[in-house]
N, C-alpha and C positions, 0 to 999 in steps of 0.2 A: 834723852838722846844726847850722845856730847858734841862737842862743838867743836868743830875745824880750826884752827889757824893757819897762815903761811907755815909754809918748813922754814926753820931754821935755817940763817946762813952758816958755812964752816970757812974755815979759812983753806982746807984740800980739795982739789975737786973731784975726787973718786970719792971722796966721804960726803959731798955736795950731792954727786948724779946718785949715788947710793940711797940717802936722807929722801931726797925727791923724789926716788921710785916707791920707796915704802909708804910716803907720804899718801901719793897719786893710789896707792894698791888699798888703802886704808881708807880715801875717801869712795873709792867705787864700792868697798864693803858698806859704808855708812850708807852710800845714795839705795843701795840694792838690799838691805835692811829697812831703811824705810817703805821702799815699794810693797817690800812684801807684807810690812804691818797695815798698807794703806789699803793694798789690797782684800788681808783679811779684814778688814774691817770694814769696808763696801759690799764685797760677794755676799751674794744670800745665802740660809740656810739650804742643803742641799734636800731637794726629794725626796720623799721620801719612797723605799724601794719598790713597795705594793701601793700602791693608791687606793686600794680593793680592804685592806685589813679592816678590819673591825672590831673595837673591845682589846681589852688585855692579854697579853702574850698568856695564851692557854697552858695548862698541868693537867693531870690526870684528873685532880680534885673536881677543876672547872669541868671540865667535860663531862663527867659523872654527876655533875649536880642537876638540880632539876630546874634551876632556871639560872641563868647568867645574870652579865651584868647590865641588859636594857631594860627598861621601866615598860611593861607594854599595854596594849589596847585590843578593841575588836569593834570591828563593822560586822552587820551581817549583810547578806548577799540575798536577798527572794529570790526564786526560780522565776516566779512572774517578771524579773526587771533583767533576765536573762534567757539568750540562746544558745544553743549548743552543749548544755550541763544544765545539772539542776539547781547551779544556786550554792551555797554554804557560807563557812566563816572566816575570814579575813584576819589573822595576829600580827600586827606588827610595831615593833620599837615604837615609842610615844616619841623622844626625842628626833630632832634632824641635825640637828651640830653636826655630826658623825659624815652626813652627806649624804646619798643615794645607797641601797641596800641589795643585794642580789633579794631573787624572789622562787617560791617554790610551791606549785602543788602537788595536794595529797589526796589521791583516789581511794575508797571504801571496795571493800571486796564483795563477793556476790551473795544478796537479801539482806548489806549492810547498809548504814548511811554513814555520812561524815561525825557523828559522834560515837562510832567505833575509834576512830584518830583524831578525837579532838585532844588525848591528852598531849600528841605529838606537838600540836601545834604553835600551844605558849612557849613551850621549850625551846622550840629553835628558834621562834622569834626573840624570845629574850638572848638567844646569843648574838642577832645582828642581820636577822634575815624579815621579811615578809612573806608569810605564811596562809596557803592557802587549803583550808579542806574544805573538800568541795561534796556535794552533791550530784549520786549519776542521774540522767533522764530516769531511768526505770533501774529498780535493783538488783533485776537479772539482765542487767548489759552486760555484754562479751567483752570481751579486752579488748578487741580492735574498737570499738564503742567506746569504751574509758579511755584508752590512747587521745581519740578524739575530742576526749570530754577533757578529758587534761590537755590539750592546746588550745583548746575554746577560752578553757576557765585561765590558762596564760595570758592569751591574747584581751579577755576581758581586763586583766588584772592589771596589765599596762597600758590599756589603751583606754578605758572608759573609769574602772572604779575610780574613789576618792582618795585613794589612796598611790593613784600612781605615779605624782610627780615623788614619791618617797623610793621609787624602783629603781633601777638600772635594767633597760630591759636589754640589754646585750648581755646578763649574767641569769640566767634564769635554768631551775631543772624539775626533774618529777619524780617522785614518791608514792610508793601503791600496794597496798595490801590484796595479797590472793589474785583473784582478776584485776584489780586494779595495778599490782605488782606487773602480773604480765601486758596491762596498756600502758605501763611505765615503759618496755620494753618495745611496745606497739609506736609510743609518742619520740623515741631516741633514736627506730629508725626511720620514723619520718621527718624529726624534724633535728640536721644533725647539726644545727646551730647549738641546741640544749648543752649546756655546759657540764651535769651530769645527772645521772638516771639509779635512782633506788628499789630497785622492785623487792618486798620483803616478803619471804614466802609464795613466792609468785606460783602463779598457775595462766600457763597456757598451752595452745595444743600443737602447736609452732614450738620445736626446737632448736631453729638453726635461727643464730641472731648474728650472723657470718658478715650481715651488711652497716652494722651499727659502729659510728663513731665518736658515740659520748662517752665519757668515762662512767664505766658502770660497777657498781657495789652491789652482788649478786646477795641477798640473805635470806638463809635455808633453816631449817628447823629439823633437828636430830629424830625427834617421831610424830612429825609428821604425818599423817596418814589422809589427809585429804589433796594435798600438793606435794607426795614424796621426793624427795630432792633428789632421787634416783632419777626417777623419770621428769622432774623440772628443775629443781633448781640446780642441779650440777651440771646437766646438760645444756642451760640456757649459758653457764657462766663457760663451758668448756667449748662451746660456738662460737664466744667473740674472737673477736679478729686478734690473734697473740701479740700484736705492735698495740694494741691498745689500752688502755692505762686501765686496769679492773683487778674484781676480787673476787670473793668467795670467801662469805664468813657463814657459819653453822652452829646455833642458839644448842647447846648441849641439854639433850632431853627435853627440849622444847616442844609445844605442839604448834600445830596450824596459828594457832588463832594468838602465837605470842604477842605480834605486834595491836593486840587488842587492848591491850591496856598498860600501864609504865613500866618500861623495861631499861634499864639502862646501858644494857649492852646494846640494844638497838639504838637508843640516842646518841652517847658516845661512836660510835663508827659508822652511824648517821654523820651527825656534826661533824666531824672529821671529814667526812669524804664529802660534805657539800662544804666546807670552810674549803676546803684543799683545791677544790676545782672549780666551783662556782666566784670565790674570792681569790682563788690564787694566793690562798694564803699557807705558805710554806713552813709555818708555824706548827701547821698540824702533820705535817710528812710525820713528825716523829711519834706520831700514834698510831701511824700506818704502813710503814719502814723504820726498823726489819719487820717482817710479818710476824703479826701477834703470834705467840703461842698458845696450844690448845691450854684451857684451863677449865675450872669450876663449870665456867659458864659458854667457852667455844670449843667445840669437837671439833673443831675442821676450820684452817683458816687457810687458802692459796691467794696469791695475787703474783705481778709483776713489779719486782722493786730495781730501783728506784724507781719516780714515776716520771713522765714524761712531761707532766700536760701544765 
């Protein structure tokens, strides 16, 4: 930084009051140049925008792989050492640097168990979530049943397992295959704190979901023939309330039982649509806006762009 001296004397004094205003204008730029280097130089780094993110700025690549970039783990869960569900398996990130994790269960469909969707479970836990597939009381519970059994297995999730100081339990949503799909549906309108609700292939006998205000990712299967997305899943997604942030994706030539074993269309716009409202991580809008187009593997994609939530 340079360095002051008096002005100059002159022997005129219009070249005196002149020399002395320049001087005077020249030292207020010095004092108001250092301020502001003193001040970058004390201010902290600023916030960051999401406090929620988690993991590397996603690409299609990441989202399509089959496991991200967290190291993960597993608890199990006995039905004996629980109420209100029967128990299951617990995936979540080994590390904690990262900080608190939104959290998610996954309901079986009807004479399944939770290793119908265990393969779901590493996967999205290694992208930055804790991961719940769970166990119903009996294997023909109704969906309003699994509804229950997926807030049970929440509330167990944050409030007792081992695992819960790793949660954030203000971000928390549900995932459900078949009947499980439709107590996905059963759990979002009861409990519309859930940040959001995946029914895949859902079957219920309740069409009108007119009361729900979680963001919901509706996902149907092209043939279908045990939950036709005629009579469930287009109707369950064309019920929700039109202000509200949702979709309707459709597995091309799929059957019922796609979400039964590794699908990457399902995990991809899974992950997306729980990064994007569970995390609030805006990262993922652009794999969900504009709406996908139909291709190889979606006949049918609607939603509401952009999104709100």
């Amino acid at each position: 930084m340079s360095v002051l001296t008096s002005p100059p004397t002159s022997s005129g004094p219009g070249e005196k009051i002149s020399r002395r205003r320049g001087w005077r204008a020249k030292a207020a730029g010095v004092v108001l140049t250092a301020l502001a280097v003193t001040a970058g130089v004390a201010s902290p780094a600023p916030a960051a925008d999401n406090p929620y993110e988690r993991g590397p700025a996603p690409s299609n690549s990441s989202i399509e792989a089959s496991r991200g970039s967290f190291a993960t783990s597993t608890t199990t869960v006995s039905r004996l050492s629980v109420s209100g569900f029967g128990g299951g398996t617990i995936y979540y990130p080994t590390s904690t640097t990262a900080g608190t994790f939104g959290a998610v269960s996954i309901a079986p469909g009807f004479t399944a168990t939770q290793s119908s969707m265990a393969w779901l479970g590493p996967r999205l836990a290694s992208q930055g979530f804790v991961v719940f597939t769970i166990d119903t009381i009996t294997t023909s519970d109704q969906p309003d049943s699994r509804g229950r059994q997926l807030l049970a297995s929440l509330d167990y999730l944050t409030q007792q397992s081992s695992v819960r100081s790793r949660i954030d339990s203000s971000r928390l949503g549900v995932v459900g295959h078949s009947m499980g799909g439709g107590g996905t549906l059963e759990a979002a309108r009861s409990r519309p704190s859930l940040q959001a609700a995946v029914p895949l292939t859902g079957w219920n006998l309740t069409k009108s979901w007119s009361t729900v205000r979680v963001p919901t990712l509706v996902v149907g299967a092209q043939s279908d023939t045990v939950a036709p997305v005629a009579s469930h899943s287009i109707p369950f997604y064309t019920s929700l309330p039109s202000s509200l942030d949702k979709a309707y994706l459709e597995l091309r030539g799929a059957s019922h039982f796609a979400p039964n074993s590794s699908n990457t269309t399902i995990a991809k716009y899974t992950l997306s649509w729980l990064k994007r409202f569970i995390d609030n991580d805006t990262r993922y809008e652009q794999f969900l806006c504009p709406i996908p187009s139909t291709s190889l593997s979606i006949s049918d994609y609607r939603g509401n762009c952009p999104h709100n939530g």
